[in-house]
N, C-alpha and C positions, 0 to 999 in steps of 0.2 A: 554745621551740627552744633547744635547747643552745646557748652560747657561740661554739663551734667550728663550723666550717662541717660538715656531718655531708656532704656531699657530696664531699669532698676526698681521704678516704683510708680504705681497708677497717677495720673493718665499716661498707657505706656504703648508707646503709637506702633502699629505694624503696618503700615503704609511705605512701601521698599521702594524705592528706584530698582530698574532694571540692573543686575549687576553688570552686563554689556557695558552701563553708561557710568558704572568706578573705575574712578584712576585707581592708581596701588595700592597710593597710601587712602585714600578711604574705603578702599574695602579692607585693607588689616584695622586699620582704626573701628570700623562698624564690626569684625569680626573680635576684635579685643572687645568692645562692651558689649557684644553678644556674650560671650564666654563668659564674662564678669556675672553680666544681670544672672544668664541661667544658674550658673553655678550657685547664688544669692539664691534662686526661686526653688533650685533644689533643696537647698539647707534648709528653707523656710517650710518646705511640703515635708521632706520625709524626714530631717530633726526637730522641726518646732513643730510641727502638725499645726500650724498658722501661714497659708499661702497668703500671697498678696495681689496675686494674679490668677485669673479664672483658665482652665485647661486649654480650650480655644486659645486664650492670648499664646500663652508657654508653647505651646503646638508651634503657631507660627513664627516664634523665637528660631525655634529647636531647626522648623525647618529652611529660614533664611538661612542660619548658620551652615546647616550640610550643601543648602545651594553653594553659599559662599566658597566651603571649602573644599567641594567638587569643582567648582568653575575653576578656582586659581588652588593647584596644588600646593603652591609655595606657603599658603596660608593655612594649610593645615598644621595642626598642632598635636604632641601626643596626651596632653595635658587637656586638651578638649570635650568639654562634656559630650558630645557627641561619639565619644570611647569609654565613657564610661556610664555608671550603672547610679541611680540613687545620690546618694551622699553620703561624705565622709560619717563617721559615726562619733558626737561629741556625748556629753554630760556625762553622769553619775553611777550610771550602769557600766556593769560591766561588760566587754568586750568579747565576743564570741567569732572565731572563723570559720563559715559553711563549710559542710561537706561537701558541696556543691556550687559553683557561682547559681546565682539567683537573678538572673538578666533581666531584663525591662522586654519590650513587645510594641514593634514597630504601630504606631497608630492614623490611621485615614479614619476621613469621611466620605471621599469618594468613593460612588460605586465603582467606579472604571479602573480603581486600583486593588478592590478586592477581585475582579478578572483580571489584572495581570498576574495578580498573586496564584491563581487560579491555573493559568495556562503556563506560571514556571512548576509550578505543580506537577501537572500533566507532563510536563517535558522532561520531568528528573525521576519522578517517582513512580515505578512499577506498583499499577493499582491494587489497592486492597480494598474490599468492601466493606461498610463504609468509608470514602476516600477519606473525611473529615468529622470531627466533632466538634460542636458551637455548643458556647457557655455564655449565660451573664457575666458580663465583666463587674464582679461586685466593684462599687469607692471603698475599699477598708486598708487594712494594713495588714500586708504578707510576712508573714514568718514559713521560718524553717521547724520543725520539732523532730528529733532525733530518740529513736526509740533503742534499746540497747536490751535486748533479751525479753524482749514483750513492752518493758517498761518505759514511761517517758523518761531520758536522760537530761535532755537540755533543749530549750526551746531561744529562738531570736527573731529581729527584726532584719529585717532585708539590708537596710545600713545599705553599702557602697556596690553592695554585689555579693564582695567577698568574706567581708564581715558585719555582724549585727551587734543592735545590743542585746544580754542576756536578760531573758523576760517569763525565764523560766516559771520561777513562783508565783508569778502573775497568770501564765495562762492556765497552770492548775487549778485555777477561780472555775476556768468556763467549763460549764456541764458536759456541752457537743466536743471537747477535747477530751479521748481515753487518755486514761492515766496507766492502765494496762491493756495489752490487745489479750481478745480472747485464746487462752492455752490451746482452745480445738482445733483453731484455725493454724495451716500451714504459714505463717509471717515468718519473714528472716530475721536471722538474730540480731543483725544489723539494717535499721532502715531509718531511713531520709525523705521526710514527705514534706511538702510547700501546700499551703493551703493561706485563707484570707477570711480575717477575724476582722470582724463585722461589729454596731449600733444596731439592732433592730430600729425602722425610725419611731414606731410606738415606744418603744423606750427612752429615745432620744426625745420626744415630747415632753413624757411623764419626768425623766430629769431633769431636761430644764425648768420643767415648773417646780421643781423642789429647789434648784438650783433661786431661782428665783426669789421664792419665799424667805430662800435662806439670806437674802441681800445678798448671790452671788451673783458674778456675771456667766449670762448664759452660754454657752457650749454655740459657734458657729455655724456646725452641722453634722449630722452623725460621725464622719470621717476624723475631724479633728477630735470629737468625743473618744472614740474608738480611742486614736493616736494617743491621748492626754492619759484617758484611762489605763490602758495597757501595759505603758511607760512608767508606772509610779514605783518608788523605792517602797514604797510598803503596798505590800498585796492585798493586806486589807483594804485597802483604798479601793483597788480593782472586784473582791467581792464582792458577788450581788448587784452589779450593774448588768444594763441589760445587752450582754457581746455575747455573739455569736460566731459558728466559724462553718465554712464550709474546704476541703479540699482537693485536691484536684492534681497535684503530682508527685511521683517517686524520682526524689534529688540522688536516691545513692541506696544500695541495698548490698549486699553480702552476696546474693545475688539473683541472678533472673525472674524477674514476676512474672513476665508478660511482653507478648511479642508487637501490642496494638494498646490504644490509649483505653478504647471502653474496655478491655480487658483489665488493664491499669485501675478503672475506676470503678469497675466490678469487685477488685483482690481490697482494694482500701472502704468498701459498703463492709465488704465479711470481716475484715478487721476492726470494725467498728468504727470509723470515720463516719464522719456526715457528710455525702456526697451531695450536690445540689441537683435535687429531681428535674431541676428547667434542662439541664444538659441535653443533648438531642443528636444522634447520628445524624448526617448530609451525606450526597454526594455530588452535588452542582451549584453553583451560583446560584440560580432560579432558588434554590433550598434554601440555602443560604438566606438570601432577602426576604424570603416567606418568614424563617425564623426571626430573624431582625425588626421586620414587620408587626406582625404578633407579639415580640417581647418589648418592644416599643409601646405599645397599645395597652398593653398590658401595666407598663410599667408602673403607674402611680398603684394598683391593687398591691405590687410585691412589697414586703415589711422592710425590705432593706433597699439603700443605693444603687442602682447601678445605671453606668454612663454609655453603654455600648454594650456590644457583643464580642466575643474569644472565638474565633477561627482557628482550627489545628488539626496539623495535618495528623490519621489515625496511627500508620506504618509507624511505628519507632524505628526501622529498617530504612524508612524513606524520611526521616525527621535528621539520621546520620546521614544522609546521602545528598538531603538539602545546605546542611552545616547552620553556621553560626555567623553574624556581623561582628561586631563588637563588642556592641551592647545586647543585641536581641537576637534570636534563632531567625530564621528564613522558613522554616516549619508553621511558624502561627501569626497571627495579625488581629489585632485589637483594632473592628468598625466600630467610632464611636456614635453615638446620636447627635444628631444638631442638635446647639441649643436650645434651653426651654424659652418660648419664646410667649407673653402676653401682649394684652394691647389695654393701654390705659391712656389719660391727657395729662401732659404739661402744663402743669398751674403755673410755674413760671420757671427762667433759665436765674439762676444764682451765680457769682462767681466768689469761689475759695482761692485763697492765698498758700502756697504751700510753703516749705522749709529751706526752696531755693528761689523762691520769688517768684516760682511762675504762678500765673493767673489760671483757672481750669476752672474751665464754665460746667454747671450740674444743672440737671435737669431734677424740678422737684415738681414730683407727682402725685396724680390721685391714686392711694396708696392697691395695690394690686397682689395678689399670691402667685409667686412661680414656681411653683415643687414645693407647696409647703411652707415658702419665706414672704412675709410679704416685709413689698419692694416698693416706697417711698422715694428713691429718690436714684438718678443712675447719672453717670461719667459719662461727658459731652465730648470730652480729649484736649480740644485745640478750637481756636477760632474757626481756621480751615473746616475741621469735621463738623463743624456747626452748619456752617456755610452750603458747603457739598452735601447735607443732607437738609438742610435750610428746616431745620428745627424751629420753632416757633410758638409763643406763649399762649395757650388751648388747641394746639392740636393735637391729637389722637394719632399716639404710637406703639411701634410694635419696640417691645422692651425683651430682649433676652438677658438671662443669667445665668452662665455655662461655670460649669465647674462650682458652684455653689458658692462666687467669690464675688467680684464688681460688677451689679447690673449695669448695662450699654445699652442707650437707645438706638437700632439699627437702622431704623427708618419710618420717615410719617405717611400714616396711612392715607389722609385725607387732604393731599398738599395742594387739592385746586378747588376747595371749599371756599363760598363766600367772605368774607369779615373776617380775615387772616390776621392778623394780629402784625406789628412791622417786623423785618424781618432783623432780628439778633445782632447787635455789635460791641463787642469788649468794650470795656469803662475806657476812659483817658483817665481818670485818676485811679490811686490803687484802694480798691472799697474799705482796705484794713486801715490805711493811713493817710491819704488821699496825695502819696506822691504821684507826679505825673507816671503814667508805667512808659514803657520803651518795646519794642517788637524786636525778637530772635531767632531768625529765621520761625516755622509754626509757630513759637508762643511768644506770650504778653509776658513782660517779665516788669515786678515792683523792684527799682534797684536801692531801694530806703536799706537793703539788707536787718543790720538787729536794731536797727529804728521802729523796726515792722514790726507788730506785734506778734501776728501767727508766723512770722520767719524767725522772732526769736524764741517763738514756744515749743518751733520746729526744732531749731539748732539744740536746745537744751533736751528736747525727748531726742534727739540724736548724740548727742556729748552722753547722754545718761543710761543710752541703751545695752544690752547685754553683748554684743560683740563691740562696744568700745568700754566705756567705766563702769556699766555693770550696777550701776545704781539703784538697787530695790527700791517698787515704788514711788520713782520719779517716771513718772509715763506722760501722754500729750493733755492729758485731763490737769496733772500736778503742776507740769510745766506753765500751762494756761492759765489756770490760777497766778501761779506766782508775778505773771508778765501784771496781768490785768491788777492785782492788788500793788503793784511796781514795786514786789521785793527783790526782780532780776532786770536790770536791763542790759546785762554782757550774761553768758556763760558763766564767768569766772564769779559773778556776784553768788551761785547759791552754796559759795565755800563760809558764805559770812550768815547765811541762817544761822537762827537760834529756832528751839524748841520753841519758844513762847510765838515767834514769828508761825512758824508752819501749823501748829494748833488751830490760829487762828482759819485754818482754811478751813473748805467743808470737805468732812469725811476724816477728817485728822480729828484725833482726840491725846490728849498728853501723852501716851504712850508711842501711838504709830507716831508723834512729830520727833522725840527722841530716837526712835530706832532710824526715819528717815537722816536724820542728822547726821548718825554716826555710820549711816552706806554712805553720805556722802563723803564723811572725813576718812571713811578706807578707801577712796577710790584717791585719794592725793596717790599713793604709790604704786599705781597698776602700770604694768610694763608700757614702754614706751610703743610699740605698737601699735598697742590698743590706744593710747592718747594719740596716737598720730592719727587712726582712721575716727577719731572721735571730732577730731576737729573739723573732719565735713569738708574734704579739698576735692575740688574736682577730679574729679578719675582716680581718685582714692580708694580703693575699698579694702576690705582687708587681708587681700593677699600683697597688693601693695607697698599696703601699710609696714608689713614686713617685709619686704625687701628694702626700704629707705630705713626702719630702726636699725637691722641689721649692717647697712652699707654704711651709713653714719654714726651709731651708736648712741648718740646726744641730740634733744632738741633744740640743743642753741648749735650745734654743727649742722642739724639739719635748716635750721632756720638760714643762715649764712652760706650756703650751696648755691651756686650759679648752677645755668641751664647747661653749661656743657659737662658739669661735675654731674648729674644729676642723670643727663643721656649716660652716663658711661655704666650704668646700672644696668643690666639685662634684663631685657623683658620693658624696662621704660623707654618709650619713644617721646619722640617731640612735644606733641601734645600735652601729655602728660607732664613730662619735665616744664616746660613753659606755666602749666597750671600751677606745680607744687611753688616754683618760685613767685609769680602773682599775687599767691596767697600769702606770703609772707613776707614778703614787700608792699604791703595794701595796711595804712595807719592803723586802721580797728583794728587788724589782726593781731598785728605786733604790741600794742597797747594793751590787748585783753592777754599775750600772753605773757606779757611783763606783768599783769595782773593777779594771772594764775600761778607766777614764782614769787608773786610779795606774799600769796596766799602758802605758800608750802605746797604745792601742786608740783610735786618731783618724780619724774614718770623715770622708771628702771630701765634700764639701759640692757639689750640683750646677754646673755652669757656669751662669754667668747667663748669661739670654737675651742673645741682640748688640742686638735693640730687641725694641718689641713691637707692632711695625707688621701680622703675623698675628696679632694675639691676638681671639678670639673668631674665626676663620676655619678652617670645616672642608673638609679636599682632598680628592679621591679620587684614585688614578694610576690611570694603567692606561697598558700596552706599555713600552718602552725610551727612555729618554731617553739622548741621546750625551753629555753631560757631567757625568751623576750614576746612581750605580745609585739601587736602590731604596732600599734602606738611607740612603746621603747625602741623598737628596731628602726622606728622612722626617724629619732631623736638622735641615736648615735650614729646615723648616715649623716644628718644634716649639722651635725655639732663636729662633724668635720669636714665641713665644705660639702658635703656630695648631695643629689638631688633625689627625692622616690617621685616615682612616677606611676601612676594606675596601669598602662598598658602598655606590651613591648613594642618598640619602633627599632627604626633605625640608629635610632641616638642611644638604646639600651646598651649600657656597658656590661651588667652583671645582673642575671635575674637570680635570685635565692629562695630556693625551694624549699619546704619543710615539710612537716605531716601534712597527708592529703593533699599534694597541691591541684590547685584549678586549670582551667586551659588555658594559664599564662604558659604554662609549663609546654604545652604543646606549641604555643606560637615561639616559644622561644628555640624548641629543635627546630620546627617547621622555618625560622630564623637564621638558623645557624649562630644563635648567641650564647654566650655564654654563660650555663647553668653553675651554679657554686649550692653546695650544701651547707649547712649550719655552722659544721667545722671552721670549713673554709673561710664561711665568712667571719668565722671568731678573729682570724687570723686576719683577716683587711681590717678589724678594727681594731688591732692591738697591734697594728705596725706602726713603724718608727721612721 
């Protein structure tokens, strides 16, 4: 297995070995950088509203991993995205906790899995007519909104499940959201609806061309629009863009609406919601597919995204009787659509250099539209995947692009055509630098490392980015520049810009090259952490990152760590340990970071715990505590040794419940673990 996590960043290969044919240790090793990459593609989908992976790839991530850790129990984890919901909730906004968890929704494209769904169906739930109801599954961003006496109270983002961010005054921008339910109507005084705010894509057109005009860069596709817009600390930003929302459940109410879902969706039309007219009673498969069918066909006429279709079962009565996974209910199932697929020709195969030396062949094509986007140019993977679909320079292929993120050519249409062109093989030199390259296992890899131009334009948009130093407007466009004008050839060199140097680039004008100078001069003291996953170590990311600041405290004690100091850290195995020491035993490294302390580059060392009276103790929260968000409650567990964790297991020492709590609460009776209230837990953090 390569070095580098191959799960983390395009080209990102899902071609599995049989797990029959893993030893131990690689299937925990391929189940450790599953965990990593997803948990990474999470953050990136529903905190940055910037994926890097199209739904397909992530799909088949998500589901190697539940193979994995059904096949060998021992590798399961409760820390595993596969138990949990979304992603943690970071930035600027404030923090809100649902009245309800807000689950994710098991996803297929096979038909054969929407009848089994079907016939567990039938076997649990005492029929109601209609059994089912299917919905477009809109691409937008699910929020909760919370009404309190007719009135909107507090509205959020999905976040982790159990908490969002608050986006209150933002969604009061959009028209199709009441701000009051009508007085006529019978609504509870207290109610909890989920619904899914939406880009019309004619809107998303019309901005981008504004965007445009305006010399900004354009919006990726209505979903990230929606996401970017939504998210903004001033609400004026969000008026007047073109979002929309449609809804679709009651998360919590005071009490009973309704015994059946169209019922449900009936009580939220008279309260004045906007319910999505495509919805549609079933009661069979055969209905099912009919609808799927039709909304598929249908689909480029509708103004907004959508990637599939929502299956659910109608019974609220048989929705409890089916229960809950972990992350999703057993009641509903998201069929998504195959990819959008065209067909265009390969004017020729290119090969890019990335930020760890591998080589990844692209296909650049005659430019083509798939939903809307046109598609110049798609990701070939690896030699191998060139090979095995024996791609070649003028042929005619079928190009899909799922998830509205890295077109992939899937395969060529016309591979026993005359005058074929020869057939594709990686450079021997590296086309950036012309070192000999070297083969690892599937890739080509330039081992010139920061000799290389694009691996050192790489490493610096990685040292610069927002989960490591955080450096405004140092991105791969500034990085690039700087290599190619050779004002960088280490990392540690862009601590010695001046203003007058970066002016000179294009797009800096005297102003942006000072304010770039002085992100760079604040990021000398960003906590050691973040300088630890900045520096780009193998199997590093940044949960890692902090557990070695934490275990060491210093990066010249972590520099000095053997490989068995280094295992004794939990949660690091071999691999990893072997890697971290590599890196710091390898001349460039040590010389650019003897580089970066002649420069004043002094990365802060964690705060030591206050005691370590939680040490070896794992929490779970669930609901509202009155004297700490969730955030604060997670800080004083872990500032004295102890561990939070998203879901109860068997390793849960203490679940602490507070307002409203969620069905942590019920797995923890259902557990037999132990529940602690607010009090209680004042008192485990103010012992001695």
């Amino acid at each position: 297995m390569n070095s580098e996590n191959p799960f983390l960043s395009p080209p990102v290969t899902t071609s599995f070995r049989s797990v029959n044919a893993l030893r131990r240790e690689e299937a925990e090793e391929e189940a450790a950088r599953l965990r990593e990459a997803i948990h990474h593609h999470n953050y990136l989908y529903y905190v940055k509203g910037r994926p890097a992976v199209d739904d397909a790839v992530f799909d088949a991530l998500f589901r190697r991993l539940e193979q994995l850790e059904q096949h060998s129990p021992g590798l399961q984890d409760p820390n595993s995205p596969t138990r949990a919901i979304g992603a943690p909730v970071e930035g600027d906004l404030p923090t809100v906790t649902h009245r309800a968890p807000m689950q994710s929704l098991q996803s297929v494209i096979e038909a054969t899995a929407v009848s089994d769904f079907d016939r567990t169906v039938r076997g649990r739930v005492q029929e109601v007519t209609p059994l089912y109801v299917v919905e477009p599954k809109i691409d937008g961003l699910s929020v909760e909104i919370v009404y309190e006496q007719g009135s909107l109270s507090v509205g959020s983002t999905r976040g982790d499940g159990e908490s969002g961010e608050d986006i209150t005054r933002n969604l009061r921008t959009i028209t199709q959201i009441p701000l009051k339910l009508p007085a006529e109507e019978a609504h509870p005084a207290l109610l909890s609806v989920r619904g899914e705010v939406f880009m019309t894509k004619s809107g998303f057109t019309a901005l981008n061309r504004e965007r445009i005009a305006a010399a900004m860069e354009p919006f990726a596709n209505p979903r990230n629009a929606c996401a970017g817009t939504v998210r903004q600390l001033d609400p004026a930003n969000t008026a007047g863009k073109p979002l929309s929302a449609y809804f679709y459940e009651i998360l919590d109410a005071d009490r009973t609406v309704s015994a059946t879902h169209v019922e449900t969706l009936n009580a939220l039309a008279a309260w004045g919601f906007s319910v999505n007219p495509e919805n549609r009673s079933v009661s069979s498969p055969g209905e099912i597919d009919a609808y799927r069918e039709e909304l598929s066909a249908r689909r480029e006429e509708l103004d907004y995204e959508i990637d599939g279709v929502v299956i659910k079962v109608n019974s609220l009565a048989g929705r409890r009787e089916l229960g809950e996974r972990e992350r999703s209910p057993r009641w509903a199932l998201a069929w998504k659509f195959p990819p959008r697929r065209e067909e265009t020709v390969v004017t020729d195969i290119a090969v890019q250099v990335g930020r760890t030396g591998i080589l990844t062949p692209v296909a650049l094509l005659e430019p083509v539209e798939i939903g809307g986007v046109t598609v110049s140019r798609a990701t070939l993977h690896n030699a191998d995947e060139v090979a095995r679909k024996d791609v070649r320079r003028g042929d005619t292929v079928r190009v899909v692009r799922a998830g509205d993120v890295i077109p992939e050519v899937t395969e060529v249409v016309n591979p026993d055509r005359h005058g074929r062109a020869p057939a594709f093989s990686m450079p021997k030199q590296c086309p950036a630098c012309g070192t000999a390259v070297e083969r690892d296992g599937a890739y080509h890899m330039c081992p010139a490392g920061l000799s290389c131009p694009p691996q050192l334009a790489g490493r610096i948009e990685h040292f610069a980015s927002r989960e490591a130093l955080d450096i405004e407007n140092m991105g791969r466009r500034t990085a690039t520049l700087l290599v190619e004008r050779g004002l960088a050839r280490s990392v540690a060199d862009i601590y010695e810009l001046t203003p007058e140097q970066i002016a000179q680039l294009e797009g800096f004008a005297e102003r942006s090259a000072r304010a770039l100078v002085d992100a760079i001069a604040e990021s000398r003291s960003r906590p050691l952490s973040r300088f630890v996953y900045a520096l780009g170590i193998p199997h590093v990311g940044t949960h890692v990152s902090r557990l070695l600041a934490r275990a060491f405290g210093s990066i010249e004690r972590l520099q000095h760590a053997c490989v068995s100091e280094l295992q004794k850290i939990p949660e690091i195995g071999e691999e990893t340990a072997r890697a971290v020491h590599a890196f710091f035993h390898t001349r460039e490294n040590s010389e650019t970071l003897e580089h970066l302390r002649d420069l004043g580059v002094s990365p802060q060392p964690p705060k030591e715990a206050r005691t370590d009276t939680l040490a070896g103790k794992t929490f779970v929260l669930t609901g509202s505590l009155s004297r700490f968000t969730r955030t604060q409650a997670e800080h004083e567990i872990q500032s004295r040794g102890g561990r939070v964790t998203s879901s109860v297991s068997g390793q849960t020492d203490y679940v602490v419940a507070g307002e409203n709590p969620g069905s942590k609460l019920d797995d923890a009776r259902d557990q037999g673990m132990p529940v602690i209230g607010e009090e209680e837990f004042l008192s485990l953090l103010d012992a001695r």
